[in-house]
Backbone bond lengths (Angstrom), bond angles and torsions (degrees), N, CA, C in turn:
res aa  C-N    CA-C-N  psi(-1)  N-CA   C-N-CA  omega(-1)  CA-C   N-CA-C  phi
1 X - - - 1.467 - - 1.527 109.29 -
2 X 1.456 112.47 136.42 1.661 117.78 -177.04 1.484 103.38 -68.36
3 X 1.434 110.55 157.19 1.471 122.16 -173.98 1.909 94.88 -74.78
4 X 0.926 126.09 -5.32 1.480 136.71 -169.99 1.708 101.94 -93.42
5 X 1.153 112.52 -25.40 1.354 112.13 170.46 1.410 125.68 -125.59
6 X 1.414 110.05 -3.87 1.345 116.59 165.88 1.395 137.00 -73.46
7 X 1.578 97.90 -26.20 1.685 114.57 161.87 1.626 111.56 -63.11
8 X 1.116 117.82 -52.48 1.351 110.73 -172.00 1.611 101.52 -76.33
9 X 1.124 148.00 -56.12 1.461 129.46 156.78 1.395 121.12 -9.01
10 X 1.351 117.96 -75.76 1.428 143.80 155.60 1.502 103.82 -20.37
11 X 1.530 120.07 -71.15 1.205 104.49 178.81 1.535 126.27 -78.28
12 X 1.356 135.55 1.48 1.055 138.46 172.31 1.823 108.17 -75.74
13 X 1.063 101.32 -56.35 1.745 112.55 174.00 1.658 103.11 -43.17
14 X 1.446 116.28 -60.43 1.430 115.33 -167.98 1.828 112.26 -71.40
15 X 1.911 95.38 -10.29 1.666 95.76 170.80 1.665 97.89 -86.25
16 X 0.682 131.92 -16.17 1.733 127.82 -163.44 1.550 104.58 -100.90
17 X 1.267 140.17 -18.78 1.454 117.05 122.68 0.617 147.53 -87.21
18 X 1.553 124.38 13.41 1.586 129.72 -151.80 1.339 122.02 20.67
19 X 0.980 111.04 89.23 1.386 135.77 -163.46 1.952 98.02 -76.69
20 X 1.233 108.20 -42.83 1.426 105.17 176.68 1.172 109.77 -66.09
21 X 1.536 148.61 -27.72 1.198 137.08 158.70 1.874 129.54 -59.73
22 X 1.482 96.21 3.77 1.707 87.87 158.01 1.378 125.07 -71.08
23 X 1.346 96.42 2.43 1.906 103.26 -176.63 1.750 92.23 -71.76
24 X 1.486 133.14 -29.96 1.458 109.25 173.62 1.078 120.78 -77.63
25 X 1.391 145.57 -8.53 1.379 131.48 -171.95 1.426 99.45 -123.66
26 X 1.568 122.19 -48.02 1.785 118.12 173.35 1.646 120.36 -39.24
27 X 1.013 114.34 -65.17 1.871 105.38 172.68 1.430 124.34 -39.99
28 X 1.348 109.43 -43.35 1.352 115.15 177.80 1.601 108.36 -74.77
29 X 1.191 123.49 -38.39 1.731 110.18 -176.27 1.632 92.74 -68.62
30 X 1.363 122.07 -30.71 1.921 103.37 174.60 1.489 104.50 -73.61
31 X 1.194 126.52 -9.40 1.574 113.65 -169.28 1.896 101.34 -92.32
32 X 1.200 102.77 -24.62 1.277 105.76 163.48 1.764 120.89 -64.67
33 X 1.245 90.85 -49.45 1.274 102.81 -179.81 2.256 121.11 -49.21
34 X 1.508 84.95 -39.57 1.384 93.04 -163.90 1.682 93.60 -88.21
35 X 1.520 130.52 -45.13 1.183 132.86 153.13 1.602 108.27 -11.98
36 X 1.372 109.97 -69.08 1.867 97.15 -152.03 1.570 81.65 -88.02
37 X 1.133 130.20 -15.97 2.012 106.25 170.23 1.134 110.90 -78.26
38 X 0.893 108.50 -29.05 2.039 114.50 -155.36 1.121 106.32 44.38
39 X 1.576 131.44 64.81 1.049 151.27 178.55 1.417 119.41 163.96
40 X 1.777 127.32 -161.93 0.800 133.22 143.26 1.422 143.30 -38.05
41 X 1.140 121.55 102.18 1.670 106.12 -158.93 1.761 115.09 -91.61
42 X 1.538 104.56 -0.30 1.385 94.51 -174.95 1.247 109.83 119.29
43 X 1.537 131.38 127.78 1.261 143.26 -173.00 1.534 97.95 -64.69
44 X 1.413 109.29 -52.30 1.817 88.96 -158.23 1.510 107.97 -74.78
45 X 1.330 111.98 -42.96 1.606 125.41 175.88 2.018 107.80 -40.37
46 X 1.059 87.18 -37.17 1.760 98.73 165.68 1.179 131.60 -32.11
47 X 1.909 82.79 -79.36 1.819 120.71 -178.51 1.890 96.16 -70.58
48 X 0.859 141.37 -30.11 1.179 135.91 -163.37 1.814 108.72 -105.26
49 X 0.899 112.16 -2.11 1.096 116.88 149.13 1.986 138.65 -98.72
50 X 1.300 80.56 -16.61 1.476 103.35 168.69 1.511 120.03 -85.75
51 X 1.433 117.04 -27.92 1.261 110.64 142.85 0.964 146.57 -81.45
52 X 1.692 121.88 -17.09 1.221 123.27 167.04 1.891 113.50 -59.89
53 X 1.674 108.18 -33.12 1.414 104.67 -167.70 1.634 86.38 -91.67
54 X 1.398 152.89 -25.07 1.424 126.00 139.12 0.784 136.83 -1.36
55 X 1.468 116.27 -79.79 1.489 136.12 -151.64 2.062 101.03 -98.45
56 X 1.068 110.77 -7.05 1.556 141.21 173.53 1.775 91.81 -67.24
57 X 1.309 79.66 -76.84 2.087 86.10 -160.10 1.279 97.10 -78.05
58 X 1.350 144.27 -6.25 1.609 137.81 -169.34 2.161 86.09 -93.96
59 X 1.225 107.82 -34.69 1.311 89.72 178.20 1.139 122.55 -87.20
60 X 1.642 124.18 -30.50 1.496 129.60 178.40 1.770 97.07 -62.17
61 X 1.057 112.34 -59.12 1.483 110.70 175.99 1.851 133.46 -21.32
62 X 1.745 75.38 -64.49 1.627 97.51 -177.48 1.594 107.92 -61.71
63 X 1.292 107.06 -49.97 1.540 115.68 -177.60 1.534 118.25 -61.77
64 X 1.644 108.80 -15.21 1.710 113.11 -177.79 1.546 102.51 -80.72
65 X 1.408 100.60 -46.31 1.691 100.59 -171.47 1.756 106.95 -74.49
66 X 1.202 119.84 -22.27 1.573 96.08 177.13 1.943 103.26 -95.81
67 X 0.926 134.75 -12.34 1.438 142.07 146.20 1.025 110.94 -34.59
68 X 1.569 119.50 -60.64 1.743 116.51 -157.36 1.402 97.13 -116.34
69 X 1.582 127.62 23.17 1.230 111.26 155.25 1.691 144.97 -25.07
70 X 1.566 104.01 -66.15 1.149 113.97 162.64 1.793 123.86 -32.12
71 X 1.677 102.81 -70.93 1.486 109.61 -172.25 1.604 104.09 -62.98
72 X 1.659 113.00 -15.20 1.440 91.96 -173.88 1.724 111.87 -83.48
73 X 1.442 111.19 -31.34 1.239 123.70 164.91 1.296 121.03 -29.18
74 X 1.774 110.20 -53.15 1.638 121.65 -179.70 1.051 114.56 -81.80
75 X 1.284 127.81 -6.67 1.270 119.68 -167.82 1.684 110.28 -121.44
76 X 1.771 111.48 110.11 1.457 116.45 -171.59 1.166 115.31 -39.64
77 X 1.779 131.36 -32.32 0.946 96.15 -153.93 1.615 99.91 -104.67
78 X 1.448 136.50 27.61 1.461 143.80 175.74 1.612 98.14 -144.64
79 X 1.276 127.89 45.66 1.215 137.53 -175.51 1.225 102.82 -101.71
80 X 1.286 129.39 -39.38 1.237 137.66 170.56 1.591 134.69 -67.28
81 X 1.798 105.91 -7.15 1.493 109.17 -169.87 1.409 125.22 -63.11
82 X 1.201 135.85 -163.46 1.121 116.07 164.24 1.439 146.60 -72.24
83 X 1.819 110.52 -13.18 1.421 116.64 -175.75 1.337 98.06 -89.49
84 X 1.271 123.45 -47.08 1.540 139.17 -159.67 1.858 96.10 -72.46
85 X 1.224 105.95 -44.41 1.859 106.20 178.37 1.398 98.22 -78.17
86 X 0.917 139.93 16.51 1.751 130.27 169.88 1.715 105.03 72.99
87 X 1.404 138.80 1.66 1.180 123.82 -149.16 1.761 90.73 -84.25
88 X 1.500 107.48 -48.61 1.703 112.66 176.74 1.054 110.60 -98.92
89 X 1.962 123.64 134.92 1.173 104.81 157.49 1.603 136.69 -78.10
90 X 1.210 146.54 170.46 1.725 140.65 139.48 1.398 112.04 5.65
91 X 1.824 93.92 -80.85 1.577 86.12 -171.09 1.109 105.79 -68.71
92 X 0.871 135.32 -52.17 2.001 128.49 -165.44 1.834 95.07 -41.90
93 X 1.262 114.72 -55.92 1.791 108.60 179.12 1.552 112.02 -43.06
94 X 1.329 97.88 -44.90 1.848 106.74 -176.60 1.553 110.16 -55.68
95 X 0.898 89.48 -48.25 2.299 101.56 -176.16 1.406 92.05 -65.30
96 X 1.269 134.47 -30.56 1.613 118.33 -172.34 1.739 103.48 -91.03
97 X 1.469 115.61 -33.24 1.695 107.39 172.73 1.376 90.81 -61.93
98 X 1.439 141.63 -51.80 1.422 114.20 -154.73 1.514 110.26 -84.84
99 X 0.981 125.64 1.54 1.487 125.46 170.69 1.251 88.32 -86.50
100 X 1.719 150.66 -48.37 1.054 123.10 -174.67 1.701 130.98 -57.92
101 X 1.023 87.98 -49.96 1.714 130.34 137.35 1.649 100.69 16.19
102 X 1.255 102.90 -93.72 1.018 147.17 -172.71 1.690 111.21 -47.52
103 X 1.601 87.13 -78.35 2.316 106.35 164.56 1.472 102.29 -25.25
104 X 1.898 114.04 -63.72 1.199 111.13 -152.56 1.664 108.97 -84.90
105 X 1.096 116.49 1.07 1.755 116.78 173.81 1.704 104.98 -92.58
106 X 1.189 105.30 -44.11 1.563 104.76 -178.63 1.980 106.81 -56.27
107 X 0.893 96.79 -27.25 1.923 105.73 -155.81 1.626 91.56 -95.30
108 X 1.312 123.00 -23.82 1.689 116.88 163.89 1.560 101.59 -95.65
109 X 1.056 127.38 -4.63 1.849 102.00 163.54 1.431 106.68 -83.76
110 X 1.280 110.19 -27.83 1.415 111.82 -166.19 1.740 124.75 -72.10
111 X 1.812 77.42 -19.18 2.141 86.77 -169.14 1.358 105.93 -81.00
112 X 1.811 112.15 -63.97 1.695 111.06 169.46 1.723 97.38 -139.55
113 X 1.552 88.87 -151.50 1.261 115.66 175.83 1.946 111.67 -80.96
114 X 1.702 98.94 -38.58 1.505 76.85 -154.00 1.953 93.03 -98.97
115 X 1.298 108.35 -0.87 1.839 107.93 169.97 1.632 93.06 -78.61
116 X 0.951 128.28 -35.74 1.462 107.54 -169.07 1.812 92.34 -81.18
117 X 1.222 149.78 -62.59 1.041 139.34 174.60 1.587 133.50 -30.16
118 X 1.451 112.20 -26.99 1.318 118.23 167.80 1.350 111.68 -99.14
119 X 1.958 114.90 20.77 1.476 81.36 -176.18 1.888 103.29 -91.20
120 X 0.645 129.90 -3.52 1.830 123.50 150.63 1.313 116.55 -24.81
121 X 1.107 112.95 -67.40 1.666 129.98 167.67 1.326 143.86 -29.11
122 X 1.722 80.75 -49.71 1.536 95.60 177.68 1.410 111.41 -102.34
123 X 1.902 123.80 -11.97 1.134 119.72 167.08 1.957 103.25 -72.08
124 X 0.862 133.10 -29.37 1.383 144.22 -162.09 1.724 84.52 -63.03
125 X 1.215 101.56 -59.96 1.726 102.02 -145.91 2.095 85.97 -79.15
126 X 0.770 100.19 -41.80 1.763 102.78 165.23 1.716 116.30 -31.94
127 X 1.313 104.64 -74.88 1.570 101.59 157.59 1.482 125.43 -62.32
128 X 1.101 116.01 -49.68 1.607 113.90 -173.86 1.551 111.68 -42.53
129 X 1.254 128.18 -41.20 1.484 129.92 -161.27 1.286 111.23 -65.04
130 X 1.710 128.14 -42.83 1.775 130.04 172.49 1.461 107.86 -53.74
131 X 1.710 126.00 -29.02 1.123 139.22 175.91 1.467 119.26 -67.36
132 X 1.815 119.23 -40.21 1.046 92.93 -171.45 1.334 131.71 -101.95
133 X 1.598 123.36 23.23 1.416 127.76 -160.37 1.710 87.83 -94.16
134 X 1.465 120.75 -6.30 1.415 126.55 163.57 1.409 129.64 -91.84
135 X 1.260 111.20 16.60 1.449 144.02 155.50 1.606 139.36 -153.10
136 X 0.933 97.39 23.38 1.685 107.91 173.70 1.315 132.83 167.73
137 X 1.663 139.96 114.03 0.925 125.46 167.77 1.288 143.36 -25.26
138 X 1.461 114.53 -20.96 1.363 134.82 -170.05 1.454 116.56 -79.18
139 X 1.628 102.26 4.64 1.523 109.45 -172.57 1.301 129.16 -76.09
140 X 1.493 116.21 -6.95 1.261 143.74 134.18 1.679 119.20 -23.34
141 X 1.196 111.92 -73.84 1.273 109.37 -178.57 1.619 112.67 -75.16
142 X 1.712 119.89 -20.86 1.348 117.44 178.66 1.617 102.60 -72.03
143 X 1.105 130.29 -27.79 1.675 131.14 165.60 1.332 103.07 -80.58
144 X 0.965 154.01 -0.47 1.676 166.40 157.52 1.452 102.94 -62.52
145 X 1.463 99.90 -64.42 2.119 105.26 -162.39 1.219 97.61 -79.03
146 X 1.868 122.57 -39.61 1.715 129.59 -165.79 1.843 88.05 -61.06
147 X 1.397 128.35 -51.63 1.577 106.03 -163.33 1.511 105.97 -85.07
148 X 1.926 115.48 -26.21 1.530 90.43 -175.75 1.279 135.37 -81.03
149 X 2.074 104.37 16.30 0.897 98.99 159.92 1.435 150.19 -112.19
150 X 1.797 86.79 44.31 1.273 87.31 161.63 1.449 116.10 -88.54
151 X 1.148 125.08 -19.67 1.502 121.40 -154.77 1.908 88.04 -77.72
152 X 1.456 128.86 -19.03 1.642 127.06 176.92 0.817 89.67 -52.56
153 X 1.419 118.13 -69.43 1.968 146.66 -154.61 1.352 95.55 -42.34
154 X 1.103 133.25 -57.32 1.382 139.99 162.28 1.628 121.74 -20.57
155 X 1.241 94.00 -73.40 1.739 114.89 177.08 1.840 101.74 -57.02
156 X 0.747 103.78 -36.69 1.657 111.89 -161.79 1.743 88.79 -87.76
157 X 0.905 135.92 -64.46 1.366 139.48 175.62 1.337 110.96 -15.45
158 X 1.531 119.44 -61.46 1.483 141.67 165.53 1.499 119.28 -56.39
159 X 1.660 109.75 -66.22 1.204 101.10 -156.99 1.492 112.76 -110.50
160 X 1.730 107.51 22.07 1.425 111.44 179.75 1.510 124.12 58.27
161 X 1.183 135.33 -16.98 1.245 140.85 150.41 1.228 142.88 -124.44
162 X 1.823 158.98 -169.27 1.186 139.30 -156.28 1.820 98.82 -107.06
163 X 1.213 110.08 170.22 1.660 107.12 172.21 1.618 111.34 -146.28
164 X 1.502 122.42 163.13 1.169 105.39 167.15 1.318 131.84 -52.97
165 X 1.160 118.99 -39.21 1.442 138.97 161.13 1.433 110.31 -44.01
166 X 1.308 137.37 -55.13 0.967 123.47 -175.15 1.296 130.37 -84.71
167 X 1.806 110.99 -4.43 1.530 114.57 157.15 1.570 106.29 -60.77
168 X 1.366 99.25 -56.28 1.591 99.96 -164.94 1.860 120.01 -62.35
169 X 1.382 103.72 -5.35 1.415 110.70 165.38 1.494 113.74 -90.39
170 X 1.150 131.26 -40.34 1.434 134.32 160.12 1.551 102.22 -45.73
171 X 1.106 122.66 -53.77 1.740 127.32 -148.32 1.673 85.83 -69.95
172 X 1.682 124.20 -50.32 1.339 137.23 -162.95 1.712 98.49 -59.14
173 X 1.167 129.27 -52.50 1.605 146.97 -163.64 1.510 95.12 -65.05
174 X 1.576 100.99 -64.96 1.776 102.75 -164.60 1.515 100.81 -70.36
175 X 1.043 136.06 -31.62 1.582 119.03 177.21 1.830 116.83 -73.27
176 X 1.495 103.62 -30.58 1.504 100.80 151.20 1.028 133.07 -41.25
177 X 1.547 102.34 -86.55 1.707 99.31 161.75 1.440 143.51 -55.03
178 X 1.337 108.76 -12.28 1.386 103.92 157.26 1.447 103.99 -77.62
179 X 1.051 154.29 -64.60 1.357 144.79 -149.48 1.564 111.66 -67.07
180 X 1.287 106.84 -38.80 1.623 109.13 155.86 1.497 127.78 -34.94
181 X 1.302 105.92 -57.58 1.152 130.69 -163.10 1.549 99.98 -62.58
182 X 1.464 106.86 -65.70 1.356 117.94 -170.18 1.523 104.66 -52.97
183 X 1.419 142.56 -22.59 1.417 166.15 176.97 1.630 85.90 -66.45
184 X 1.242 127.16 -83.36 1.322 138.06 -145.44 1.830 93.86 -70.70
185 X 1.169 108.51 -25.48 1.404 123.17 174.43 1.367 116.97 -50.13
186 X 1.251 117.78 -39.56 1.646 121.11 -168.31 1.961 95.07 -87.78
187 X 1.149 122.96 5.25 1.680 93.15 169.24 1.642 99.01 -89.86
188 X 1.202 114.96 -2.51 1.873 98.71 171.86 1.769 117.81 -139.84
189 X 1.667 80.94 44.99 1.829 86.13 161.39 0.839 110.45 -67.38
190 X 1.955 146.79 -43.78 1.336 125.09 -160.33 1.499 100.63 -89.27
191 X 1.028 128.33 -9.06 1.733 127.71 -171.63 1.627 81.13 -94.24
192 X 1.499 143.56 -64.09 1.488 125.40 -168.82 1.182 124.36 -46.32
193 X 1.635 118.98 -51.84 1.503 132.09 161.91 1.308 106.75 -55.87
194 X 0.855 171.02 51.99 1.445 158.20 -167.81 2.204 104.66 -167.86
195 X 1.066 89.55 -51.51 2.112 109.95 159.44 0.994 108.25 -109.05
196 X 1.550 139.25 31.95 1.781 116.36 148.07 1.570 105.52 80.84
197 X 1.267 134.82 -9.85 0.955 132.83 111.37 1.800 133.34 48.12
198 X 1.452 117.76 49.01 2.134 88.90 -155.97 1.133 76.54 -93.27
199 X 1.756 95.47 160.04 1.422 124.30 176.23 1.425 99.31 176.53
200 X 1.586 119.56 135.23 1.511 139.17 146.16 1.496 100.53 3.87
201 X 1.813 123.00 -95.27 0.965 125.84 172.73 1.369 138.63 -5.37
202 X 1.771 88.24 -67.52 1.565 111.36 -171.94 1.396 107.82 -81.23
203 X 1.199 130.94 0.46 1.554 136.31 -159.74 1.564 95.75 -100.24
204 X 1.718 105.30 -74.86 1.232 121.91 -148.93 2.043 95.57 -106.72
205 X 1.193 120.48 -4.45 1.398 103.66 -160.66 1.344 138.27 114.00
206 X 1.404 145.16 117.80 1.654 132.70 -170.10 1.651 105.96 -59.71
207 X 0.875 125.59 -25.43 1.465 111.95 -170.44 1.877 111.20 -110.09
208 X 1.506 113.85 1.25 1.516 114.00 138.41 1.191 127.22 -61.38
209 X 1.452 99.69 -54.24 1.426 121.04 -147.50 1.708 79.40 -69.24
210 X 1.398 131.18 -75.32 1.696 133.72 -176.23 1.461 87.18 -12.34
211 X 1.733 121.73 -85.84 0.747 143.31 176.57 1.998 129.23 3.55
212 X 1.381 98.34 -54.62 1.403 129.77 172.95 1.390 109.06 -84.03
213 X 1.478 116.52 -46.28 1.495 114.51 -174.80 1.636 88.83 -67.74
214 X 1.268 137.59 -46.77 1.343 119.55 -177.22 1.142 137.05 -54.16
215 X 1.357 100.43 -29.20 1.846 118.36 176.50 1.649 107.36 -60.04
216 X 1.443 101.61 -49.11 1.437 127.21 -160.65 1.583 90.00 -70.82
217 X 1.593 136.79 -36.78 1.158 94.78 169.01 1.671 122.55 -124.61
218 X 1.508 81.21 49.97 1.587 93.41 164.71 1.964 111.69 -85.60
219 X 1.641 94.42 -40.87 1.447 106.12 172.44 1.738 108.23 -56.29
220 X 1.098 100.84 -52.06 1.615 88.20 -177.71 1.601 119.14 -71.74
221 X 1.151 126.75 -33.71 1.464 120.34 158.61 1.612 98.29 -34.52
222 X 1.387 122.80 -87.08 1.564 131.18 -170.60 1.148 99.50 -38.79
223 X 1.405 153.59 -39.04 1.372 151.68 -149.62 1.868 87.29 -88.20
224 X 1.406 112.36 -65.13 0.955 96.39 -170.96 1.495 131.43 -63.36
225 X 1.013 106.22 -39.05 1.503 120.37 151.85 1.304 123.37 -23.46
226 X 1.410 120.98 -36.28 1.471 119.96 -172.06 1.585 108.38 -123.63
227 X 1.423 102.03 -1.08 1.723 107.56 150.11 1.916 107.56 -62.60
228 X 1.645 92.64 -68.90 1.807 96.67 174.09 1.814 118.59 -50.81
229 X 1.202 129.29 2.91 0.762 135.65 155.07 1.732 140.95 -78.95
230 X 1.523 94.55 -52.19 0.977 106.09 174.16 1.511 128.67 -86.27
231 X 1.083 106.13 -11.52 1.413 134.79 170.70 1.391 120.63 -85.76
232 X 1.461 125.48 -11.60 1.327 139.17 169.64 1.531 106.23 74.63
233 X 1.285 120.03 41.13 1.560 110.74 176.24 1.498 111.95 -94.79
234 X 1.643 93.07 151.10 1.745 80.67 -165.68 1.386 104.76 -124.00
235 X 1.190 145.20 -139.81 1.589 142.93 -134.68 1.718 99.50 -63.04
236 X 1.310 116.12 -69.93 1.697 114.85 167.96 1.251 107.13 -27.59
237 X 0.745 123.79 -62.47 1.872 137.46 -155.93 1.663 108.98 -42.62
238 X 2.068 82.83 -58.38 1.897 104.93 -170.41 1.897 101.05 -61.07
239 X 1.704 92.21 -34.88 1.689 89.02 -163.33 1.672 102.83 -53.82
240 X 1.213 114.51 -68.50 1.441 116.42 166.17 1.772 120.25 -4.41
241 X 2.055 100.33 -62.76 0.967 88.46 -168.44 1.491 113.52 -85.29
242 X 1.135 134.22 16.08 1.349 139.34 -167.05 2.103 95.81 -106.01
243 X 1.220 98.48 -60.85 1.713 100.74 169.59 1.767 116.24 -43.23
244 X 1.387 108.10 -24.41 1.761 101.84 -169.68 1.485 86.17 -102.10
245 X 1.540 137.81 -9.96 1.551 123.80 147.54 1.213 122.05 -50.90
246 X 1.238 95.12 -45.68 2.024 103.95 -168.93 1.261 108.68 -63.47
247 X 1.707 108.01 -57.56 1.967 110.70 -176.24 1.700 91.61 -35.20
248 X 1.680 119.75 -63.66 1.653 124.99 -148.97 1.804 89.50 -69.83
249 X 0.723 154.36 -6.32 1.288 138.52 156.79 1.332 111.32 -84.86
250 X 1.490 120.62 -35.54 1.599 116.53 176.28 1.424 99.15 -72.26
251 X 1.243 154.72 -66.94 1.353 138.70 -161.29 1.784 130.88 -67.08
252 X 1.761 95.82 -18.54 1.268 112.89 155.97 1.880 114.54 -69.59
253 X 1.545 132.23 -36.45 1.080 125.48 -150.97 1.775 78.06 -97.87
254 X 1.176 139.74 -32.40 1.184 126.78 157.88 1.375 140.86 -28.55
255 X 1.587 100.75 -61.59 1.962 107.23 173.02 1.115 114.11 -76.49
256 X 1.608 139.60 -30.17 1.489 156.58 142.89 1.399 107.01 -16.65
257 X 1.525 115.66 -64.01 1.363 106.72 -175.42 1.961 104.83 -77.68
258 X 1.125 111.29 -47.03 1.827 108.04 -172.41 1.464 115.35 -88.58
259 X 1.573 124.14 -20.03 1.612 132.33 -143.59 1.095 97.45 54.91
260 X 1.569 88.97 -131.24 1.619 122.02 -152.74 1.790 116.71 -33.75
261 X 2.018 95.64 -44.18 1.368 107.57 -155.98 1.932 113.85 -79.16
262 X 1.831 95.28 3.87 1.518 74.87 168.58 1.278 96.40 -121.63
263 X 1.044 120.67 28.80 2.014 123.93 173.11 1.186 119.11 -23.83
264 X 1.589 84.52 -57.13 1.817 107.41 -175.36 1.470 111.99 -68.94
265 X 1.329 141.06 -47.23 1.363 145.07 165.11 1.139 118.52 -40.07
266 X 1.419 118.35 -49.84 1.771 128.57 -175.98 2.023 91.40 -68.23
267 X 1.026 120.07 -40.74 1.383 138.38 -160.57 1.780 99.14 -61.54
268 X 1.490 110.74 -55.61 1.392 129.46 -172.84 1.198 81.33 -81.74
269 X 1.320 163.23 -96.57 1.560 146.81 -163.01 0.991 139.40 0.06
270 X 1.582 109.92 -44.90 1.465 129.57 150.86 1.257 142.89 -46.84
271 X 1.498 115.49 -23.41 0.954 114.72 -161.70 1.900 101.53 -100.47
272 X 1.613 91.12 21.76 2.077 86.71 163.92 1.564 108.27 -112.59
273 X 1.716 99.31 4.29 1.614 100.41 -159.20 1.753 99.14 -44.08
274 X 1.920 99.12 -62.14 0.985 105.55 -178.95 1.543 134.52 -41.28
275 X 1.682 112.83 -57.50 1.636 95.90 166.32 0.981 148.44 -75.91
276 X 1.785 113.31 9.26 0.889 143.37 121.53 1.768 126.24 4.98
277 X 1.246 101.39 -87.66 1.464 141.58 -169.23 1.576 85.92 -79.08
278 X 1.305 114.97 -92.40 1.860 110.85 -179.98 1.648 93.61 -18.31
279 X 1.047 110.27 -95.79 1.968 114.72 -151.34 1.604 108.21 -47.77
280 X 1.447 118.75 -23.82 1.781 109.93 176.09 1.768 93.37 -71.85
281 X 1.395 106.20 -51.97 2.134 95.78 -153.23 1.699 86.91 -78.72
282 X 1.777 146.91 -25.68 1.045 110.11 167.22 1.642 125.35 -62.80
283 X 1.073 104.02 -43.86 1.711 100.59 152.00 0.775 163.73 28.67
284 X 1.259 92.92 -103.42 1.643 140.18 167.27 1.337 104.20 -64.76
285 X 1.387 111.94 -64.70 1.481 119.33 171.03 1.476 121.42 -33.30
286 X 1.741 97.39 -68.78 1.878 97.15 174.53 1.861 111.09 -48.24
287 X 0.956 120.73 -40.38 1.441 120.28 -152.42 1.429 93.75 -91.40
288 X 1.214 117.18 7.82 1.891 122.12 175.30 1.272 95.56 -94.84
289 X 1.327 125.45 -66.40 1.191 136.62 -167.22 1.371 105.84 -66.80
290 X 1.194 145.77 -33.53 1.526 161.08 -174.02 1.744 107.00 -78.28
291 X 1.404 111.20 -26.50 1.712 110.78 162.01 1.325 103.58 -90.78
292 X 1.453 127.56 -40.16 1.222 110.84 -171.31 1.209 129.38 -53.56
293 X 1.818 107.05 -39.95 1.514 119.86 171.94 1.288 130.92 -61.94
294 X 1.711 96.95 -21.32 1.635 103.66 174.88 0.862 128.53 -74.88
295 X 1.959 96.04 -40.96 1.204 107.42 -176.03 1.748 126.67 -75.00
């Protein structure tokens, strides 16, 4: 294939997982990571975790868009993607989940015993999520627990087993992203209600559903909050967690004033939560270790 047509290939594939949205779940599997070291955890433990959450979201990805083909077809405003615009076919999506497939099984034998043992688990909840907005509003929080757990995956990557800390970093992630979600949710209440459709929105209403997404990330503020707690992070640490308050009040005072029409803005907002959080606890971390030595 000519280099004249290989770019646009190239970029169609990297549009069909959105590859720029690993910024929500990648920071957090390093924030896990640096969490259970409180430090440096190691070049390969790194790289091998970076492919597992690769080949993770290259398959959840691939598997959403040939799943929700249909509704994306009907629906104007994902009518245009790549399966529904003819640019990719099905199978070609299928060959890219199983190459992800693939990345993310090799990269849990490689870390321990008990990441490679849950990866069943986490492929389960990987597929399950395109499935469940076709049975339950609650599918919000099942894309909530499916991404916050990478930031466990993280912890577990390192320290081979679970911690208090690392519930309460999962609990912090999935109430993020659910409340996001349910936000990004209201540009297709009348297209969800209309095809059966579940969703927050479409269930209970735009100004519940706001409502709920707010609650949802009031918990994760507190969640995170008592990660930086328990974890002993100190002034860097809090700033972090005080800045990922502010964004969740800025993207809430956003849809409040317009609804629906700044969905998408509060939606793109998110995607610093994470380096966010990475750059305060790496930080924090260096500048822990950087008194200690002085001191």
């Amino acid at each position: 294939m000519a280099p004249a047509t290989l770019a646009p290939r190239i970029g169609a594939y990297l549009r069909l997982i959105r590859f720029q949205h690993t910024l929500f779940a990648l920071p957090f599997a390093y924030v896990g990571l640096l969490l259970a070291a409180q430090g440096w955890p190691g070049g390969a433990t790194i790289f091998w975790v970076t492919l597992a959450m690769g080949g993770a979201r290259t398959m959840a990805m691939a598997l959403n868009r040939v799943i929700d083909a249909r509704l994306d077809a009907l629906n104007p405003r994902t009518q245009d993607r790549e399966i529904p615009a003819g640019v990719i076919r099905p199978r070609s999506a299928l060959i890219v989940a199983l190459v992800g497939f693939v990345a993310f099984t090799v990269a849990g034998l490689a870390l321990n015993p008990l990441t490679f043992a849950l990866l069943p688990v986490a492929t389960a909840f990987l597929v399950l999520y395109p499935y469940a907005k076709r049975f339950t509003w609650a599918c919000h929080a099942v894309l909530g627990v499916t991404i916050g757990a990478a930031a466990a995956g993280g912890w577990i990557a390192f320290a081979g087993s679970f911690d208090g800390a690392a519930w309460l970093l999962w609990l912090a992630v999935a109430a993020w992203i659910a409340g996001f979600d349910v936000i990004y949710a209201l540009l297709d209440e009348r297209f969800d209600r209309q095809h059966g459709v579940h969703s927050l929105p479409a269930r209970f209403g735009p100004e519940r559903a706001r409502r709920l997404a707010a609650l949802a990330h009031v918990v994760a503020f507190l969640a995170f909050a008592a990660v930086a707690l328990v974890t002993g992070q100190g002034l860097i640490g809090w700033l972090g967690v005080g800045l990922v308050g502010l964004s969740f009040v800025h993207q809430h005072r956003l849809v409040a004033r317009r609804g629906a029409a700044e969905a998408l803005r509060a939606f793109d907002a998110n995607l610093y939560v994470g380096a966010l959080v990475l750059t305060s606890v790496a930080l924090d971390l260096l500048w822990r270790s950087f008194s200690i030595l002085s001191g």
